[in-house]
N, C-alpha and C positions, 0 to 999 in steps of 0.2 A: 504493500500500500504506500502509496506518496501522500507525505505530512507534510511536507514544504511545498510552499510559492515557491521557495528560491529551486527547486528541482528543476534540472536543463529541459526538460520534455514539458512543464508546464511554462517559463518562460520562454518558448517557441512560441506556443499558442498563444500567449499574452502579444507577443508580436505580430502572428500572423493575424488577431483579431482590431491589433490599432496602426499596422500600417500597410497601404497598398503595397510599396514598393518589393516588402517583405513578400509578401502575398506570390506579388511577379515573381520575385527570385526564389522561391519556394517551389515554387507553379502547386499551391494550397491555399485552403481556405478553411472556413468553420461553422460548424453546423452546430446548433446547440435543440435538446429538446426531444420527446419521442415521435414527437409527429414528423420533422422533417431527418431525423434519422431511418425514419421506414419508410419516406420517399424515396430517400439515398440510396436503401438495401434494395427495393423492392428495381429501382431505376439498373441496377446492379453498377453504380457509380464507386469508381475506386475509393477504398477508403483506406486511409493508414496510421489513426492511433483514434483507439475509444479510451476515453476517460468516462467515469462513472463513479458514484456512490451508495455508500448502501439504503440509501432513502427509496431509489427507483422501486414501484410496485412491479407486478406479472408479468405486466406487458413492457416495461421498460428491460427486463430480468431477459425478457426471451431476444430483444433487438441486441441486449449486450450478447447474446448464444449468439445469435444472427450473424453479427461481426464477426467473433469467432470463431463459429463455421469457415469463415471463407478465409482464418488466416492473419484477419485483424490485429494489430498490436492491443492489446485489453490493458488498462489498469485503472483498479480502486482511488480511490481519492477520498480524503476525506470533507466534509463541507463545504470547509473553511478554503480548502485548495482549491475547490471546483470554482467557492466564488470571485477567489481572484483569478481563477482563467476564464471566468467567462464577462460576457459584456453585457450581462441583464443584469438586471435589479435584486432579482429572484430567481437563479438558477433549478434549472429544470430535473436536473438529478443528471445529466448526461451532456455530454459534449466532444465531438467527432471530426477530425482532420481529414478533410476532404480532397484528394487532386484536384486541381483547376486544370478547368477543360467545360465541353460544350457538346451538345450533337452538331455535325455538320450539315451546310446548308442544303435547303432543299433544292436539286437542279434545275427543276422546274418550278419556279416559283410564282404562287397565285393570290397569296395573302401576307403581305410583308408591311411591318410596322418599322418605320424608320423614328428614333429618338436624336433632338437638334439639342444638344445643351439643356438635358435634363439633369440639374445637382444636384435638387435635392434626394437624397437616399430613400425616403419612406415614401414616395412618387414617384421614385424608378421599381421601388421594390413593389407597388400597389400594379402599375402597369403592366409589367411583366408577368404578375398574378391576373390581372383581366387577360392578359392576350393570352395566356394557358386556357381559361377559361371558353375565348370567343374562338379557338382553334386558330389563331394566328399560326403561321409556318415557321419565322423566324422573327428576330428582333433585334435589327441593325444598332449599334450605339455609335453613332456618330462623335467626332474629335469633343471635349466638353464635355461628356457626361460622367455622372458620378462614377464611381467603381461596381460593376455589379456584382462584386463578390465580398464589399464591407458587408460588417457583418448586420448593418441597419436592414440594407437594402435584402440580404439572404432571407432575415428574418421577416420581413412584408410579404415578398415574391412568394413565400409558405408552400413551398417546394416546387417553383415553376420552373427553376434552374433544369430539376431533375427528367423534365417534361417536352422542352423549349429549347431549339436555340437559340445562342445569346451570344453575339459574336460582334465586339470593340473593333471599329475599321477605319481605315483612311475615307476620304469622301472618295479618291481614288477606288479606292477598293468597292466602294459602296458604289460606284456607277459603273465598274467594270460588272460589279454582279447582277445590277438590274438590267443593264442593256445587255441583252444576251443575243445572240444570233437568233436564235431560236426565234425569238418574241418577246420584245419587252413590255412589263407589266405595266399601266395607265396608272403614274406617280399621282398624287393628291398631294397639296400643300395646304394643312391645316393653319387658318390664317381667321383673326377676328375681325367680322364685316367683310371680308374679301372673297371674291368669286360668289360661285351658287352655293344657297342652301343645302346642309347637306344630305335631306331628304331628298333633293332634285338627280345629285348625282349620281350617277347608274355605275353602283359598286357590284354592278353580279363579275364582269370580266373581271380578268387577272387583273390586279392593283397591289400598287403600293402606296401606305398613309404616313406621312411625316408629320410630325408635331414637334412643335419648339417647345424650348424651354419656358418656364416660370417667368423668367426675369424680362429678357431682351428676346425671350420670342425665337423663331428661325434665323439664322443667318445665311447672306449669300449665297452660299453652296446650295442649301434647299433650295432658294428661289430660282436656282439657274437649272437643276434637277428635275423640277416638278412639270410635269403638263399640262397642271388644271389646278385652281386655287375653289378651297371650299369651306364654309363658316357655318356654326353652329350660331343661328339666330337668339338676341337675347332679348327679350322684351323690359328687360325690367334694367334700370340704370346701373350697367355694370361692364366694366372694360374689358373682362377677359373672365373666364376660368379657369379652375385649377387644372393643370396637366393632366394627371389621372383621370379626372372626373369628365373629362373633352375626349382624352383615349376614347374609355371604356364608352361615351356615346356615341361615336364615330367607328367603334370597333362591334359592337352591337348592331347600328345598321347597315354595316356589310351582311350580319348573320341574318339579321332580319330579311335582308332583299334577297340572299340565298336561301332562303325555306329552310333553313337549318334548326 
């Protein structure tokens, strides 16, 4: 059993849990919790150290077997060490080193959420949880956006990593992938007041939707990207909406216009 914070296997994770770069140079991240540890298991997502306490009930008891089945490094912890390795308040009795990594994208792409300078963590981690939800394909993160494997944004997304890809690009990268020989998908630029209604536009074809950030919105790169500009009308005196909340109604009536 590990008594100490100061133990080398628990200041990793103190690391991998407060900085990106570490993260990168790791290529790891961190799962805390039983619900997104049997995402993990179940996704058959590499994993390489379970921490754990003896608080975990049944179903907590069977995900640490879980791990260990496949080879997992296991170790005990006692409270007090869980809660300085983890980044909640209230530590959930369990906390999991994850590989960073992604599924790769789909070749033929028909439903693609492009994110422009989305920071904050708990509205990239909400978004990527709707697009699990609305069956989005992938989830471009354009230059600006938060990390999506702090551990804010893991703990929002509530196992969409495990579901979704989710793949940080150059705008390079990001237009090399939607212009495809093949056919390119019919980009949308989510914009306040600008273009048609977004009831109007016919999302049954392959499309791709980009949404700006919070702050300053889309930049350049999007507007020179997109083929068509489309706004969620607001009646009521209000400049914009929150990121999340403009996704998930603009990723909604894709599904809506597709009988889904």
């Amino acid at each position: 059993m590990i008594t100490s914070a100061h133990n080398p296997k628990v200041q990793a994770v103190r690391k991998l849990q407060a900085q990106g770069k570490e993260r990168r140079a790791e290529q790891a991240f961190v799962i805390e919790g039983v619900r997104l540890g049997e995402e993990a298991l179940q996704a058959g997502w590499e994993a390489r150290l379970v921490l754990y306490t003896d608080e975990l009930d049944g179903r907590g008891e069977a995900l640490v077997n879980g791990f260990a089945a496949r080879g997992v490094a296991i170790e005990q912890v006692t409270p007090a060490v869980m809660k300085a390795a983890s980044d909640t308040e209230t530590p959930q009795g369990i906390l999991v080193v994850m590989a960073l990594g992604t599924w790769p994208l789909p070749p033929s792409p028909n439903f693609v959420l492009v994110l422009d300078g989305v920071r904050d963590p708990g509205n990239l981690g909400t978004i990527l949880r709707t697009a699990a939800a609305a069956g989005v394909q992938a989830v471009l993160l354009a230059p600006g956006c938060a990390d999506a494997y702090a551990p804010k944004v893991v703990r929002s997304a509530m196992g969409a990593h495990f579901r979704l890809p989710v793949h940080s690009l150059s705008w390079e990268e990001i237009q090399h992938y939607l212009y495809l020989p093949s056919g390119t998908p019919h980009i949308y630029l989510a914009e306040a007041g600008s273009g048609v209604p977004y009831t109007q536009a016919d999302f049954r074809p392959p499309l791709a939707i980009i949404v700006g950030g919070e702050a300053a919105g889309a930049g350049a790169e999007s507007f020179s990207l997109a083929h068509e500009r489309v706004h969620i009308p607001m009646p009521g005196n209000t400049e914009s909406l929150n990121a999340a909340i403009a996704t998930a109604i603009l990723l909604f009536e894709v599904v809506r216009q597709r009988g889904k």
